[in-house]
C-alpha positions as CSV (number, residue, x, y, z in Angstrom):
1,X,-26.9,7.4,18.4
2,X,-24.0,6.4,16.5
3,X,-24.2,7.5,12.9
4,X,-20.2,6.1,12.3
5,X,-20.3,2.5,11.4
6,X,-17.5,0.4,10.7
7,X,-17.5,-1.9,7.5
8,X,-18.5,-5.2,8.2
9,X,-15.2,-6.7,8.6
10,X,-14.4,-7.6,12.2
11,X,-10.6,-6.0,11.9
12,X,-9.8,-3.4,9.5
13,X,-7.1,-4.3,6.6
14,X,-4.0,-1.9,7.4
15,X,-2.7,-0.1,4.1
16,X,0.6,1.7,4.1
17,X,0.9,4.6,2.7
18,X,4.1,5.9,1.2
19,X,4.6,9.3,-0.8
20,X,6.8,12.4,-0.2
21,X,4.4,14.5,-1.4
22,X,2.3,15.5,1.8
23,X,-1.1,16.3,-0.2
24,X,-0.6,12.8,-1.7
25,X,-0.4,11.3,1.3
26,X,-3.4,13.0,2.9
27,X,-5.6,12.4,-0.4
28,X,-4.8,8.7,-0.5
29,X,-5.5,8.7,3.4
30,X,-9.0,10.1,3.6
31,X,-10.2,8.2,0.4
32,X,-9.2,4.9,2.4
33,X,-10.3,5.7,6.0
34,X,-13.5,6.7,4.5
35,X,-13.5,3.1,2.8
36,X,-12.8,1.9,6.2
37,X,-9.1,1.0,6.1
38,X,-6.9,1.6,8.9
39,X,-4.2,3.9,7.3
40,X,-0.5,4.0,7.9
41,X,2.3,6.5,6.1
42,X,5.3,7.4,5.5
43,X,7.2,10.0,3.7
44,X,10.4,8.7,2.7
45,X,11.6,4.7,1.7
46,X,13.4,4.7,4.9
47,X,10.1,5.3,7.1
48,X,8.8,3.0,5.1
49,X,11.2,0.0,5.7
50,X,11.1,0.5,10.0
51,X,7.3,0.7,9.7
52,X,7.1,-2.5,7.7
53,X,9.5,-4.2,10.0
54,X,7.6,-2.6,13.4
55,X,3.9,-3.7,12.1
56,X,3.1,-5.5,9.3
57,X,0.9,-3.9,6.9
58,X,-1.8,-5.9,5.0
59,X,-0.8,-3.7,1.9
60,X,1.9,-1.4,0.7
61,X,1.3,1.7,-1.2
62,X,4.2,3.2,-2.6
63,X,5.1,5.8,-4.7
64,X,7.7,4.8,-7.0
65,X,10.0,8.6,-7.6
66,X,10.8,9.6,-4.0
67,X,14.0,11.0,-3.4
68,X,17.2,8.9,-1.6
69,X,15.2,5.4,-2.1
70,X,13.2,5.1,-4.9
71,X,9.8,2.7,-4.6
72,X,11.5,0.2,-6.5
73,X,14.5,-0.3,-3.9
74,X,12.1,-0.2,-1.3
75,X,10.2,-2.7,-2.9
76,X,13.4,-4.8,-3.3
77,X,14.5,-4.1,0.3
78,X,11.4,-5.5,1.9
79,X,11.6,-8.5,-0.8
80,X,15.1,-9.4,0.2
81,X,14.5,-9.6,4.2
82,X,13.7,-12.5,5.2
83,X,12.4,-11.0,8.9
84,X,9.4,-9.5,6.5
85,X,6.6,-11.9,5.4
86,X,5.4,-11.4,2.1
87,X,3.4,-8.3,2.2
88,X,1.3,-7.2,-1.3
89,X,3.2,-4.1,-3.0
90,X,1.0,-1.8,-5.3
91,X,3.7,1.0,-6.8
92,X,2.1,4.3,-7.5
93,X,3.7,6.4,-10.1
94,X,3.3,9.6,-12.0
95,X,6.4,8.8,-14.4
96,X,5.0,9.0,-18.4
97,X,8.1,6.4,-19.2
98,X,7.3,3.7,-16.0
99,X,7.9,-0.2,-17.3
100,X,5.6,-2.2,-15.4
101,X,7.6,-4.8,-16.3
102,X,10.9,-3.3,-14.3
103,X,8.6,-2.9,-11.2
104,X,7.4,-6.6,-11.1
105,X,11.2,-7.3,-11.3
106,X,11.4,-5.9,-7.9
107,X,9.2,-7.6,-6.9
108,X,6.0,-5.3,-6.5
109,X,2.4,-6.9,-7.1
110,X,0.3,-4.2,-9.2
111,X,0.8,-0.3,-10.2
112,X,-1.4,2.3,-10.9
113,X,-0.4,5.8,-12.6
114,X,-1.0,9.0,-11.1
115,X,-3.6,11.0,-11.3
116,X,-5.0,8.4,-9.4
117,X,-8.3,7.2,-10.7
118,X,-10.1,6.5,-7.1
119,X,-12.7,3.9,-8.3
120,X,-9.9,2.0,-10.4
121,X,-7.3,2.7,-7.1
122,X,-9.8,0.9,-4.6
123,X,-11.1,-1.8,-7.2
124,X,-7.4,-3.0,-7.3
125,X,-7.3,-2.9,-3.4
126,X,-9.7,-5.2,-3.0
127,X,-8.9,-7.4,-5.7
128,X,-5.7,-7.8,-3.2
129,X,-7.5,-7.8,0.2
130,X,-10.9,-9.4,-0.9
131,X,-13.5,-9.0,2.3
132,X,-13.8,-12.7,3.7
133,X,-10.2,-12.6,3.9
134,X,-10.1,-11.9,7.9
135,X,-12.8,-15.4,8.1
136,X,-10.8,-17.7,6.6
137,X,-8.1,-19.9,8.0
138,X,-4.9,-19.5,6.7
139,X,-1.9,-21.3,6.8
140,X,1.0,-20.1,8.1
């Protein structure tokens, strides 16, 4: 008997996740698989970038102080190429003095501040990917 069910949704919404903090990553990873994403990461802005471009994510989260390409750069990188199709950013941060306002300049979607309150974390996730999305037509 299978005890492991699948949510209800006939192809699982695929989150990046992108930290350089390892135990961040791995937090943020089991919390959505058990929510019944399929989960990407990366550690750096640079993974980040050739994993967007390789396979498009449904949803980008991105820690905004990593080291050699900050989230909002990345965020601005994947913005500015046109090869990318718009793909939802929510920036992640743990700085006290973050502007939300600088972060929608780069073009990100939503932000949440670390610690990351789960319940508020996966509210906003499905605010952005709501359930019936994979059952409805779009236009491309």
């Amino acid at each position: 008997m299978n005890t492991l069910i699948p949510p209800s949704t006939s192809v699982a919404d695929r989150i990046l996740v992108v930290d350089d903090i390892e135990d961040n990553i791995v937090l943020l990873q089991i919390v959505l698989e058990q929510e019944g994403y399929d989960v990407d990461v990366a550690s750096s802005g640079r993974e980040a970038l050739d994993k967007v471009e390789n396979q498009k994510p449904d949803l980008i989260l991105l820690d905004v102080m990593m080291p050699e390409m900050n989230g909002f750069e990345v965020t601005q990188r994947i913005r500015q190429n046109d090869r990318i199709p718009f793909i939802p950013i929510l920036l992640i941060t743990g700085y006290d003095q973050f502007n939300p306002a600088e972060g929608f300049e780069f073009g990100a979607d939503d932000f949440i501040r670390k610690p990351v309150d789960f319940d508020i974390l996966l509210n906003r996730i499905r605010t952005i990917l709501p359930e019936d999305r994979n059952n409805s037509a779009s236009l491309s």
